[in-house]
DSSP file (Angstrom, degrees, kcal/mol; ACC not computed):
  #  RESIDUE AA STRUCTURE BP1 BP2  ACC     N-H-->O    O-->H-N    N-H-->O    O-->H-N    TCO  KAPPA ALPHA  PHI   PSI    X-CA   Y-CA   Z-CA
    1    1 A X     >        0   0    0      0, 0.0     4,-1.3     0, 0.0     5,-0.0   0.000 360.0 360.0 360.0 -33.7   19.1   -1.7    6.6
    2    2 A X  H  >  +     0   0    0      1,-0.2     4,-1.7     2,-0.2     5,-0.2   0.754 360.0  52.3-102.2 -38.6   20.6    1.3    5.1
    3    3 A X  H  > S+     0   0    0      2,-0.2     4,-3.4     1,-0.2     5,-0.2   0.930 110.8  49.9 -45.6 -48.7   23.0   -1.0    2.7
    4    4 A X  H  > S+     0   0    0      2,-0.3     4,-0.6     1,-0.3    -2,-0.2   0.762 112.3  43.2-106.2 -45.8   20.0   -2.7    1.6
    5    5 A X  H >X S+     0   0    0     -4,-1.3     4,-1.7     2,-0.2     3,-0.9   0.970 114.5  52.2 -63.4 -53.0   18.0    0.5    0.9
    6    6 A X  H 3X S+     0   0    0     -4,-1.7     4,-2.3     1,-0.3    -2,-0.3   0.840 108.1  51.5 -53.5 -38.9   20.9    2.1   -0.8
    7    7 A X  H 3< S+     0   0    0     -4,-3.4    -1,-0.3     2,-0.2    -3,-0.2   0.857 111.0  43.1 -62.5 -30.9   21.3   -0.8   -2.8
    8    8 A X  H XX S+     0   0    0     -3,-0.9     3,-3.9    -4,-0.6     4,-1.4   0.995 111.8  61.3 -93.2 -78.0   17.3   -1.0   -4.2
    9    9 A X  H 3X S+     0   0    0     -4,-1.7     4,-1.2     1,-0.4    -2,-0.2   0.512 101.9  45.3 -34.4 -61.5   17.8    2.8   -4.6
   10   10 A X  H 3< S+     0   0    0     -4,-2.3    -1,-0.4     2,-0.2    -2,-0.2   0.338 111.7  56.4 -62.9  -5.9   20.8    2.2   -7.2
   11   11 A X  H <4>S+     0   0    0     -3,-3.9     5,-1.6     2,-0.1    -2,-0.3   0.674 110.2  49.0 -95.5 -32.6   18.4   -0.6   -9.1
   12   12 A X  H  <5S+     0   0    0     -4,-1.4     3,-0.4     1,-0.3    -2,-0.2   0.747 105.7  51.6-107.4 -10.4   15.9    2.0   -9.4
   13   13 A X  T  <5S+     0   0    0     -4,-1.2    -1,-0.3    -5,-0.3    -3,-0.1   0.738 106.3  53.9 -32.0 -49.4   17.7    4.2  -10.6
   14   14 A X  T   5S-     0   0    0     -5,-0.1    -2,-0.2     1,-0.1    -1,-0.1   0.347 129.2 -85.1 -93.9  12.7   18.8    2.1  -12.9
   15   15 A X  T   5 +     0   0    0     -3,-0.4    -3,-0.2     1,-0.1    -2,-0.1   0.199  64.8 164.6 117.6 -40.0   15.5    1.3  -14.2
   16   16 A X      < +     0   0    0     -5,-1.6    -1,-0.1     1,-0.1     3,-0.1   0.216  11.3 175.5 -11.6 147.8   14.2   -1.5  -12.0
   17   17 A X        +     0   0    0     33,-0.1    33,-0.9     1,-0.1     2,-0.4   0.253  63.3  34.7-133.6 -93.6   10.9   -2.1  -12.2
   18   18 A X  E     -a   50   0A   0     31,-0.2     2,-0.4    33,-0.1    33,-0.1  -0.639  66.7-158.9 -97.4 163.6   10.3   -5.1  -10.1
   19   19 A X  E     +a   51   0A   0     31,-4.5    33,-3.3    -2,-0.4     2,-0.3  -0.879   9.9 179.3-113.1 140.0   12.1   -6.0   -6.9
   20   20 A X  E     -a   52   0A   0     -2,-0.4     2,-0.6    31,-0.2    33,-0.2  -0.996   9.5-164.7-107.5 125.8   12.5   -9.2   -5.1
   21   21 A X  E     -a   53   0A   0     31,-2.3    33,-2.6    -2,-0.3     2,-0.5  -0.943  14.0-144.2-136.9 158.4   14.1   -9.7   -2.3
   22   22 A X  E     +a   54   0A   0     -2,-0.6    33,-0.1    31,-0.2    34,-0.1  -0.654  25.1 167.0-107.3 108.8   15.1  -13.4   -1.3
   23   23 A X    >   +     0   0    0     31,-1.5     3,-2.1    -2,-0.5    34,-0.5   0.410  45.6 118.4-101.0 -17.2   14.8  -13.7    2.9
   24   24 A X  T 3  S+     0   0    0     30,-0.4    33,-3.6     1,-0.2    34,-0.7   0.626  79.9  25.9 -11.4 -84.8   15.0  -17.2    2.3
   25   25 A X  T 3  S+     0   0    0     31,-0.2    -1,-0.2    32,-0.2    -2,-0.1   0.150  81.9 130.8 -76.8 -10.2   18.5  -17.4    4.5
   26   26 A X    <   -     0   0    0     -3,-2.1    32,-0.9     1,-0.2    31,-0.2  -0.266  35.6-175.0 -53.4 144.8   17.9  -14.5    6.6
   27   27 A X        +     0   0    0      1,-0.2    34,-0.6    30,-0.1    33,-0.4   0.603  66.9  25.5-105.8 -39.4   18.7  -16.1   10.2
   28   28 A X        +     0   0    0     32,-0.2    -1,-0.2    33,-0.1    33,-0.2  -0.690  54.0 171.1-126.9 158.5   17.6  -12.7   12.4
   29   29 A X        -     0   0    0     -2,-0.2    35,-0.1    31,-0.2    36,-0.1  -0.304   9.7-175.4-174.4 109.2   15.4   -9.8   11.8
   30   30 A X     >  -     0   0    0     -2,-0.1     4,-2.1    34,-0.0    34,-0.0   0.369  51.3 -81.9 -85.1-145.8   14.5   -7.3   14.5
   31   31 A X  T  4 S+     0   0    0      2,-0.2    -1,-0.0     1,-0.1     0, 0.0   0.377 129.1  62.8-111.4  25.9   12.3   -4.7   14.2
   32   32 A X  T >> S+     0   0    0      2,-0.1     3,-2.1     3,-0.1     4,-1.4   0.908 112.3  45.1-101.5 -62.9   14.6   -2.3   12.4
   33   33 A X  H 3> S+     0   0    0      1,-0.4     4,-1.2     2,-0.3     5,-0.3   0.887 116.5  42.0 -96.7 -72.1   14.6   -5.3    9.6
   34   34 A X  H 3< S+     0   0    0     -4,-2.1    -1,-0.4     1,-0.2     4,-0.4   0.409 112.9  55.2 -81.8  17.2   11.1   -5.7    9.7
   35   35 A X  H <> S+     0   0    0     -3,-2.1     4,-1.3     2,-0.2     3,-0.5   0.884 109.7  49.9 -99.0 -83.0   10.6   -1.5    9.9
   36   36 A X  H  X S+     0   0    0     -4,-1.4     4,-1.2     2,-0.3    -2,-0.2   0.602 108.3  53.6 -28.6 -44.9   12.7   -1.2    6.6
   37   37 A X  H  X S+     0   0    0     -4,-1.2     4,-1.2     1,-0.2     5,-0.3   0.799 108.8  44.7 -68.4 -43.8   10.5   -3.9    5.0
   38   38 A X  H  4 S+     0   0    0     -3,-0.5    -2,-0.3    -4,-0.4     4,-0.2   0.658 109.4  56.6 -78.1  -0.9    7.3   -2.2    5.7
   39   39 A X  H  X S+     0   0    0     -4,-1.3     4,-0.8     2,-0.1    -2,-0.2   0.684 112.1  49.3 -93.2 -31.6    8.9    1.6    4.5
   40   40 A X  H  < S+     0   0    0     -4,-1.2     4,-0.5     2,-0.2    -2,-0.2   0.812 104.5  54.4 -78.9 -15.3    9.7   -0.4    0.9
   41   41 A X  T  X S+     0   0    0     -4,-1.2     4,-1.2     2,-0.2     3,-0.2   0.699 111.5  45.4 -77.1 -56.0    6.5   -1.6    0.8
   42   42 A X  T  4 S+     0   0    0     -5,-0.3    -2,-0.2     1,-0.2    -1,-0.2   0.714 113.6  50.7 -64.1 -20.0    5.1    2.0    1.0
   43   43 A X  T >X S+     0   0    0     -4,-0.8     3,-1.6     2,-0.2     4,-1.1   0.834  94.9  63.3 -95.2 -36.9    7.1    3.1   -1.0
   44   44 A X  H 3> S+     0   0    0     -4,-0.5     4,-0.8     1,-0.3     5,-0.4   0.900 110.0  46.4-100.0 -56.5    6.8    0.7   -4.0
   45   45 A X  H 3< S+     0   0    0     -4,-1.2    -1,-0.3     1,-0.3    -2,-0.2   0.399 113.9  45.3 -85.9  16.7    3.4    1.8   -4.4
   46   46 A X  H <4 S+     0   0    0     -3,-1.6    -1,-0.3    -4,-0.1    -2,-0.3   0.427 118.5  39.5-105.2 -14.2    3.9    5.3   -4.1
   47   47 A X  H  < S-     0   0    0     -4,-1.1    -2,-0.2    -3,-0.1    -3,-0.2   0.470 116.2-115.7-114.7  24.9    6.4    5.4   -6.0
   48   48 A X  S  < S+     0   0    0     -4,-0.8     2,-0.3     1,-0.2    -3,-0.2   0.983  70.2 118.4  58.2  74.1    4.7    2.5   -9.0
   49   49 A X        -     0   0    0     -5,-0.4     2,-0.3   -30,-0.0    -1,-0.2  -0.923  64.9-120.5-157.8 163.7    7.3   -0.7   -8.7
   50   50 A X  E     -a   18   0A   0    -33,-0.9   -31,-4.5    -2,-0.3     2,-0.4  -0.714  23.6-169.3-108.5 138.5    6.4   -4.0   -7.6
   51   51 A X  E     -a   19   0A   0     -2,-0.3     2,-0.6   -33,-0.1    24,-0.3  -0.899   6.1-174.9-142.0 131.0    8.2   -5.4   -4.5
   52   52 A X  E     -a   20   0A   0    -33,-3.3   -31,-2.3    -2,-0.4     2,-0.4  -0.923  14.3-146.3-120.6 148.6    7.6   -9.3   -3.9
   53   53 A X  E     -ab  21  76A   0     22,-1.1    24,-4.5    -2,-0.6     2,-0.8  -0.885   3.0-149.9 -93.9 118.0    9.0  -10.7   -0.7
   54   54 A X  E     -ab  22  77A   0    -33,-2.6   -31,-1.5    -2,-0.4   -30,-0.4  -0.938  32.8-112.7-104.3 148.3   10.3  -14.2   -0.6
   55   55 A X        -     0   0    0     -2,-0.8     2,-0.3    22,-0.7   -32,-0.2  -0.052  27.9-104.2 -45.5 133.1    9.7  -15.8    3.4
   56   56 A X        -     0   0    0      5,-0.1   -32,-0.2     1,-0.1   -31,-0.2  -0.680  15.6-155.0 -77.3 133.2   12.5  -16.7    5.8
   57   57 A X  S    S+     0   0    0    -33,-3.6   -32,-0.2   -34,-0.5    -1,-0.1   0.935  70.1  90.0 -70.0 -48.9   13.3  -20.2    6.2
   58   58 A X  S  > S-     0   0    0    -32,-0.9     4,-1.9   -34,-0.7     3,-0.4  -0.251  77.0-133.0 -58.9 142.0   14.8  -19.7    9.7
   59   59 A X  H  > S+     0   0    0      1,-0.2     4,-1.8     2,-0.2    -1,-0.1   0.759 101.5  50.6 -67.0 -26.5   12.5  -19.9   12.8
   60   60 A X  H  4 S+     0   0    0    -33,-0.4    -1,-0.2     1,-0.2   -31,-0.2   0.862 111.1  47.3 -84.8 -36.1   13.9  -16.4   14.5
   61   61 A X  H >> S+     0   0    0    -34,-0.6     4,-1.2    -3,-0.4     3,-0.8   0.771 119.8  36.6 -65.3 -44.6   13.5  -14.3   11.4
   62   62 A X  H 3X S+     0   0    0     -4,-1.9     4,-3.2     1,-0.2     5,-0.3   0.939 102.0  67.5 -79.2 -30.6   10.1  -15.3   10.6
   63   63 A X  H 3X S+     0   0    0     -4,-1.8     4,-1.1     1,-0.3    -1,-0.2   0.676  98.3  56.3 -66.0  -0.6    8.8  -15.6   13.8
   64   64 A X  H <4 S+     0   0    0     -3,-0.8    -1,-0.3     2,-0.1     5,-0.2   0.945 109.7  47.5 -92.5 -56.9    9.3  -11.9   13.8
   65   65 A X  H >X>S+     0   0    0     -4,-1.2     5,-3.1     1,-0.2     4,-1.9   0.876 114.9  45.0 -23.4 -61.6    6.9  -11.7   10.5
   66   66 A X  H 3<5S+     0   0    0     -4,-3.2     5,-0.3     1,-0.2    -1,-0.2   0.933 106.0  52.9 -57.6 -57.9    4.4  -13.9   11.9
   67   67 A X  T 3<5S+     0   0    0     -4,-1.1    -1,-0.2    -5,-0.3    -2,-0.2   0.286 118.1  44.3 -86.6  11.0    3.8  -12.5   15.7
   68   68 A X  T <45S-     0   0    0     -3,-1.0    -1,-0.3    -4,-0.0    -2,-0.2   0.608 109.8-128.1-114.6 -16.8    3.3   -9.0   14.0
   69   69 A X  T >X5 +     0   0    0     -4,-1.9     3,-0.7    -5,-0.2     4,-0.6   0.785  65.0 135.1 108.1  45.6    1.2  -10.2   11.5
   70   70 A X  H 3>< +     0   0    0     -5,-3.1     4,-1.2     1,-0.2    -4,-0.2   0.443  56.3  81.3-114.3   8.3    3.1   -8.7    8.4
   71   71 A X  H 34 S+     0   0    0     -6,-0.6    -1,-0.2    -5,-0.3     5,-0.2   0.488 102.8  49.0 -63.4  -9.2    2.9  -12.1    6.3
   72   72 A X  H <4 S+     0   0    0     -3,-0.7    -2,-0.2    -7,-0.2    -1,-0.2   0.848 112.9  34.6-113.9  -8.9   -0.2  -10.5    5.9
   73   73 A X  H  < S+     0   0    0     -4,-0.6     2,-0.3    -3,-0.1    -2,-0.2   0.675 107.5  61.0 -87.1 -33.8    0.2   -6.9    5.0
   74   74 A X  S  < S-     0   0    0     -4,-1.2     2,-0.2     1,-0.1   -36,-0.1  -0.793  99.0 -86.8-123.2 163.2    3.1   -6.9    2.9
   75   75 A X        +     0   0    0     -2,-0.3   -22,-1.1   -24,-0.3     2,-0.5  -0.252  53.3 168.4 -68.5 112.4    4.0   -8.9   -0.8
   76   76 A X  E     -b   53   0A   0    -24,-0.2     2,-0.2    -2,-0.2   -22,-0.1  -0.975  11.8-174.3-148.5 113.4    5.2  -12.2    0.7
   77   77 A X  E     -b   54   0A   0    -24,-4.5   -22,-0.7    -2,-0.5     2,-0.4  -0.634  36.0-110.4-120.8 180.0    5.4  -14.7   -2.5
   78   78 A X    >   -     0   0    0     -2,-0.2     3,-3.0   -24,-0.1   -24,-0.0  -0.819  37.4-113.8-111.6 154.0    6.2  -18.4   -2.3
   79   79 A X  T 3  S+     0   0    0     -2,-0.4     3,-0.4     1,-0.3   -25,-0.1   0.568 123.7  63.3 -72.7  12.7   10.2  -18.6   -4.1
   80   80 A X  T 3  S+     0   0    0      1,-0.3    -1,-0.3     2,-0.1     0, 0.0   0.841  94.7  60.6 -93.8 -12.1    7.7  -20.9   -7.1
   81   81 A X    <         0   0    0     -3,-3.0    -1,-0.3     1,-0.2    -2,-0.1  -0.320 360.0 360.0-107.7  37.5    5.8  -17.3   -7.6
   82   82 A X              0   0    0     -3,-0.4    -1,-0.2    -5,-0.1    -2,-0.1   0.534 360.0 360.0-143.9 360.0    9.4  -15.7   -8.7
């Protein structure tokens, strides 16, 4: 999580406007993961940048999305919307 911030942090720096980032391949995501996705989320609209999520293909990583119900609060695109 803290790579991953640092990293967006140095894009937006750099100008960045929108973000994507591609969960496609993610295999795991606890609730630190899915903590870290809902703080960028806040963030993007306070701080005016667009942040589109694409969905994990693996069952253990989404199933963490799903059973809290954040496919429906936060920018979750289909990879065609990208």
């Amino acid at each position: 999580s803290p790579q991953l911030s640092q990293a967006l942090t140095r894009h937006l720096e750099m100008g960045a406007n929108d973000v994507t980032l591609d969960l496609r391949k993610l295999a795991f995501m606890d609730s630190s993961g899915l903590g870290l996705l809902i703080e960028l989320h806040d963030r993007s609209r306070q701080e005016a940048w667009r942040l589109k999520l694409l969905p994990p293909e693996q069952e253990a990583a989404a199933l963490v999305i799903r059973s809290t119900g954040a496919e429906q609060a936060l920018p979750f695109v289909p990879a065609a919307d990208t």
